[in-house]
Each structure stands twice: as C-alpha cells, then as structure tokens.
N, C-alpha and C positions, 0 to 999 in steps of 0.2 A: 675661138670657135663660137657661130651664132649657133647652131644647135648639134644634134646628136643622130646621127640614123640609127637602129638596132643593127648589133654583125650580120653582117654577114648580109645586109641589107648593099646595093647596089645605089648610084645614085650621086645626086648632088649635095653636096657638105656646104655652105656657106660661111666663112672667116672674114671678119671685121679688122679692118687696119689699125683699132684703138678698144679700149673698153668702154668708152663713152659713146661711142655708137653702139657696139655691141647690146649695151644696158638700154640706150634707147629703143635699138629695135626686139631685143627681149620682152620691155614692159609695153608695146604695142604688138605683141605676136597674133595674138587677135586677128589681127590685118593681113596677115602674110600670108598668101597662097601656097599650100604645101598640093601637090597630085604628086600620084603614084601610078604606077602598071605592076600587076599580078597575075603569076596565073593562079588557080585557085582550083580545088579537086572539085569532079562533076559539074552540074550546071546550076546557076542559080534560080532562087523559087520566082526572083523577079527581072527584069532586063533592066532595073533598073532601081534606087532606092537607097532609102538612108536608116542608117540602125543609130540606135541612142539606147546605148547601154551604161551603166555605171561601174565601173572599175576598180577592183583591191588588189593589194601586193601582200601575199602570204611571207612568211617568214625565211622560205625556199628561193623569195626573191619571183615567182610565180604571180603574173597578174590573173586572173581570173573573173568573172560577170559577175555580180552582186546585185542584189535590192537596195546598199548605199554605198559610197567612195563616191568617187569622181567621176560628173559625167565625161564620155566620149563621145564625141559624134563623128559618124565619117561616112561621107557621100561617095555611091558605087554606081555604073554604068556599064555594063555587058560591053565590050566591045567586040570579040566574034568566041565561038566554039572553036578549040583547037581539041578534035578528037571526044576524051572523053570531058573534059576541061574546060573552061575558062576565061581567056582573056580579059582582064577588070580596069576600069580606069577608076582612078580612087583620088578621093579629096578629102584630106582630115578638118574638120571644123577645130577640133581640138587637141591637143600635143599628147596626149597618156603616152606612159610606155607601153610598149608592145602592141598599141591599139588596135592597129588593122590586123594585124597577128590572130591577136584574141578573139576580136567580133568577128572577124570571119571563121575562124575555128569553131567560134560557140554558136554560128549559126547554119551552120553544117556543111562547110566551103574550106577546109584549112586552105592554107597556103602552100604549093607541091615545093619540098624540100626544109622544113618548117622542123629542126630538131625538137626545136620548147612546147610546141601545139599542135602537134601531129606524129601520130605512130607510124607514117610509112614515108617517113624524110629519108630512110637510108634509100630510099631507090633511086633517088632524084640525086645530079652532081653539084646541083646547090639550089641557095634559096632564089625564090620566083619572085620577090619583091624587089621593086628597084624605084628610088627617089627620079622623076622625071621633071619636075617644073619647081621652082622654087621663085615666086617675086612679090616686091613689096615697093611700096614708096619710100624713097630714100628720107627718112627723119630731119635731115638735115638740108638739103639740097633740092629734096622735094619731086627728083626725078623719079620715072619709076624706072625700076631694075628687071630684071628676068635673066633668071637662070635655069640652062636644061641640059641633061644629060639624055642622049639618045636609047630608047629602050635596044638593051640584048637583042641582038637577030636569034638565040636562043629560045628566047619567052617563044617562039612564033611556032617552033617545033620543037617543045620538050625532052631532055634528052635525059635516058635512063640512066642507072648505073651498070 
C-alpha cells in the first residue's frame, strides 16, 4: 500500500507492485497530487483559500490545531452550495492524519458525517469525503500516472438518516 485514506473515507487507495517503488514514491510524496471532494456544514467565509495550520495527536489518538506539531496545508475551492452546505474541492499540500478532517472542523466547516470532528455525524448515512484524483510521475519510468475515482452522485444531494 502507497498510502492510507482515513475510514470511512471514500476514494482512490494506490498499491505498488514491489517495495522499491513503494519507498521511492513515499520519499518523493511531496510531488504527488492528492484532491479530494467534501461536502462540509454551511457555507465557507471564503470561495476559495488555503489554511496552514500546525497539528498534534493527543494521547486519545485525537489530532487537533496547535501553535507547534506539524504543519498541514491544504488548498480548498467552493465548488457550488448544496442547500445549506458545501460542495469543496480540496488539495492536500501535505499528508497529516486526519487533515482535512481537522482544518476544516477547526475552522468552522466540519465535514457532514464526520464521527471524530463533528457532533451531528449521526444524521448523516456516512462520511462526505471521498479521495478523487491521485497522480505522480512514475519514479522509475518516468511516465506520469493518474488516478480517479468518480465522486458519489450522493455528495450532490446529501442524504439524512
């Protein structure tokens, strides 16, 4: 496995046919284009915009915002209002766990269906994040790659419990 989604997360998983590739395209991840689609509760303060926050993992296994740990970056883009919601197109600059999860929770947007970072996930029949694009240059070969999973016709009209 080249990397990890969080549960319950939707989306493209990428697996290497050897460890030596694997290893190369882990110590380049840097490079590799990760996007996402969300939907995310109410409307954002921007249509558009990148948070850089710094990241810790409490002892609950709970990441949360901090003044040190590890930065996170990850680039957001309104794609339309669904209702009273969201639609987000999302780009991680950097891998943290639970990233998008968090910064968006902590900047007043969780993510609808969200058990770890939002109090009203029971209403929602699951989570609203889903891995959509995944490509890099092939380490080896040099080609580039792309991989995508089609978003949910779900995301498009939110569905209660």
């Amino acid at each position: 496995v080249l990397h990890r989604l969080d549960r319950d997360t939707s989306g493209v998983v990428v697996f290497c046919k050897n460890e030596k590739l694997r290893d190369l395209l882990q110590n380049n991840w840097n490079k590799v284009t990760r996007k996402y689609v969300a939907v995310v509760n109410g409307k954002l303060d921007s249509n558009e915009g990148t948070y850089k926050d710094y990241l810790e993992e409490n002892k609950n296994h709970k990441v949360y915002v901090s003044k040190s740990g590890n930065l996170a970056v990850t680039k957001y883009k309104k794609i339309k209002d669904i209702g009273e919601n969201t639609l987000v197109d999302i780009e991680i600059l950097t891998g943290r766990k639970n990233q998008i999860r968090v910064q968006f929770a902590h900047h007043g947007n969780y993510i609808l269906g969200d058990s770890k970072y939002s109090l009203n996930y029971k209403k929602y029949n699951r989570l609203y994040l889903h891995s959509n694009l995944v490509c890099f240059k092939h380490p080896i070969s040099n080609k580039y790659m792309e991989f995508s999973a089609t978003v949910p016709n779900e995301f498009m009209k939110v569905k209660r419990r």
